[in-house]
TIMARKE-862885 format. One line per 10 residues: number of its first residue (from 1); their letters; for each residue x, y, z of C-alpha. Coordinates in pm, whole numbers, plus 50000, padded with zeros to 5 digits. Each point is the difference from the previous one (the first is absolute). Layout:
REM residues N
NUM = A = X Y Z  ...
//
This chain:
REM residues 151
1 = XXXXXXXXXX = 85305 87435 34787  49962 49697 50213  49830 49694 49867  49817 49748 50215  49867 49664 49889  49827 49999 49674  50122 50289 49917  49805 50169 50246  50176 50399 49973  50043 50127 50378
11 = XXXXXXXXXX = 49972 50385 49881  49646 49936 49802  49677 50112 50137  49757 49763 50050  49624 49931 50090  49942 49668 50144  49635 49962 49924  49786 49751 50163  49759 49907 49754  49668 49751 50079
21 = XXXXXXXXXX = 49642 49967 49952  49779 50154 50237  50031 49873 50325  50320 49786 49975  50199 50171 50272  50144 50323 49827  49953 50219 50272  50059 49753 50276  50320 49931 49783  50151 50337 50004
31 = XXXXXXXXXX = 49896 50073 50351  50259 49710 50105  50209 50178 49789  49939 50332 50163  50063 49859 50377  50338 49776 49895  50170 50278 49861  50247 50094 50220  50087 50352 49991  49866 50344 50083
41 = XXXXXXXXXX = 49655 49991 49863  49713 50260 49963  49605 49978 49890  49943 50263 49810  49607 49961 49899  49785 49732 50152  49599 49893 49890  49765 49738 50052  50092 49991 50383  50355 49939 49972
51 = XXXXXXXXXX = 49945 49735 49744  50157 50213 49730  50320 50186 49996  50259 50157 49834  50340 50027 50178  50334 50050 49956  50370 49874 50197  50359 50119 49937  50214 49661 49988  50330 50068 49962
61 = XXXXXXXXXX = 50001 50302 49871  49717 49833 49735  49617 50144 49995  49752 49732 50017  49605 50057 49961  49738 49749 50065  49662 50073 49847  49710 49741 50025  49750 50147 49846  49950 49760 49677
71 = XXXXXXXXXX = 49624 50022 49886  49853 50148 49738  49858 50353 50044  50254 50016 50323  50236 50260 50092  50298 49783 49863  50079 50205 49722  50052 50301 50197  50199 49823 50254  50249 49872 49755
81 = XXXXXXXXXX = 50038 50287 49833  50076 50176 50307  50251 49771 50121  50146 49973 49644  50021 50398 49987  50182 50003 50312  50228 49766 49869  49975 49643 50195  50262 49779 49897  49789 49687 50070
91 = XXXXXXXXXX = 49606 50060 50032  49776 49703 50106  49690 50011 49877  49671 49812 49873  49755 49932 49709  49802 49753 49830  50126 49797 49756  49850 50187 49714  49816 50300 49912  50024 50404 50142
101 = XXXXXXXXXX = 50217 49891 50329  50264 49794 49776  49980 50311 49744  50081 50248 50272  50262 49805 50131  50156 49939 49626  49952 50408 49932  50163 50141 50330  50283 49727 49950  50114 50116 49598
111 = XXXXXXXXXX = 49946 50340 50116  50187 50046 50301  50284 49763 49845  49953 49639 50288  50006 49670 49863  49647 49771 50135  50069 49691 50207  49642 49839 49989  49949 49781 50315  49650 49734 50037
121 = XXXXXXXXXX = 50003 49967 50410  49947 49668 50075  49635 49866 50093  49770 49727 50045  49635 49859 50028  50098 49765 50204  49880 50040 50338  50244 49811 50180  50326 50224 49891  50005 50304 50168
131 = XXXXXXXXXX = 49943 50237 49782  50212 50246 50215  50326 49795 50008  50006 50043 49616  49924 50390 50078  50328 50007 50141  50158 49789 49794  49915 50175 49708  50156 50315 50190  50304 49880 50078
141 = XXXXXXXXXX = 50088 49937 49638  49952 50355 49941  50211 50063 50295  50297 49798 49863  49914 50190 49645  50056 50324 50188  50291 49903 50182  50158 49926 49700  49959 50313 49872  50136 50208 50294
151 = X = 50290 49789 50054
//
């Protein structure tokens, strides 16, 4: 077993879960995601015009989903546990920050055995940061987290 920093164990599954009120950037946050990963990539399911997906990559040799569904009453259970049945190494999803989306995320994680990374993407009322900069901002820490895991 290789160990990263903080102890971070390279053979554990993981969900990186970007958590957030409504309208902070979730989906916006793990669409960045979705177009800087760099590797053979697939949609698998999309809804709301594209908005929403669930997808998958092979990095390395590592499965990778990316779900964005995170609202309540959403397909994001579903979606995770489909990604977590097929075994993703690293899934990237979203939820709220409490409540049935958090739950579901908690649930599919002890069942299918992945520790939770919770992420908050970064955001702002103030209208003179672009709100899109910290989009991708916010993605490319999750980049680096997944990097670090297929390493």
């Amino acid at each position: 077993m290789v160990k990263g920093p903080a102890s971070f164990v390279i053979d554990d599954k993981v969900i990186i879960c970007v958590c957030g009120r409504h309208d902070v950037g979730k989906t916006q946050t793990n669409n960045e995601v979705w177009d800087k990963l760099d590797c053979p990539k697939k949609k698998l399911e999309i809804r709301c015009k594209g908005r929403e997906f669930k997808g998958y990559g092979h990095c390395k040799d590592i499965k990778v989903g990316v779900e964005t569904f995170g609202d309540p009453g959403s397909l994001q259970r579903k979606w995770l546990e489909d990604l977590a049945k097929d075994n993703y190494k690293i899934i990237v999803a979203a939820s709220r920050t409490h409540g049935e989306t958090v739950d579901n995320v908690k649930e599919i994680a002890q069942q299918y055995g992945y520790k939770i990374i919770w992420f908050t993407p970064l955001c702002t009322d103030e209208q003179s940061i672009n709100w899109i900069d910290l989009k991708d901002f916010s993605a490319d820490v999750i980049i680096e987290l997944i990097k670090k895991h297929i390493i």
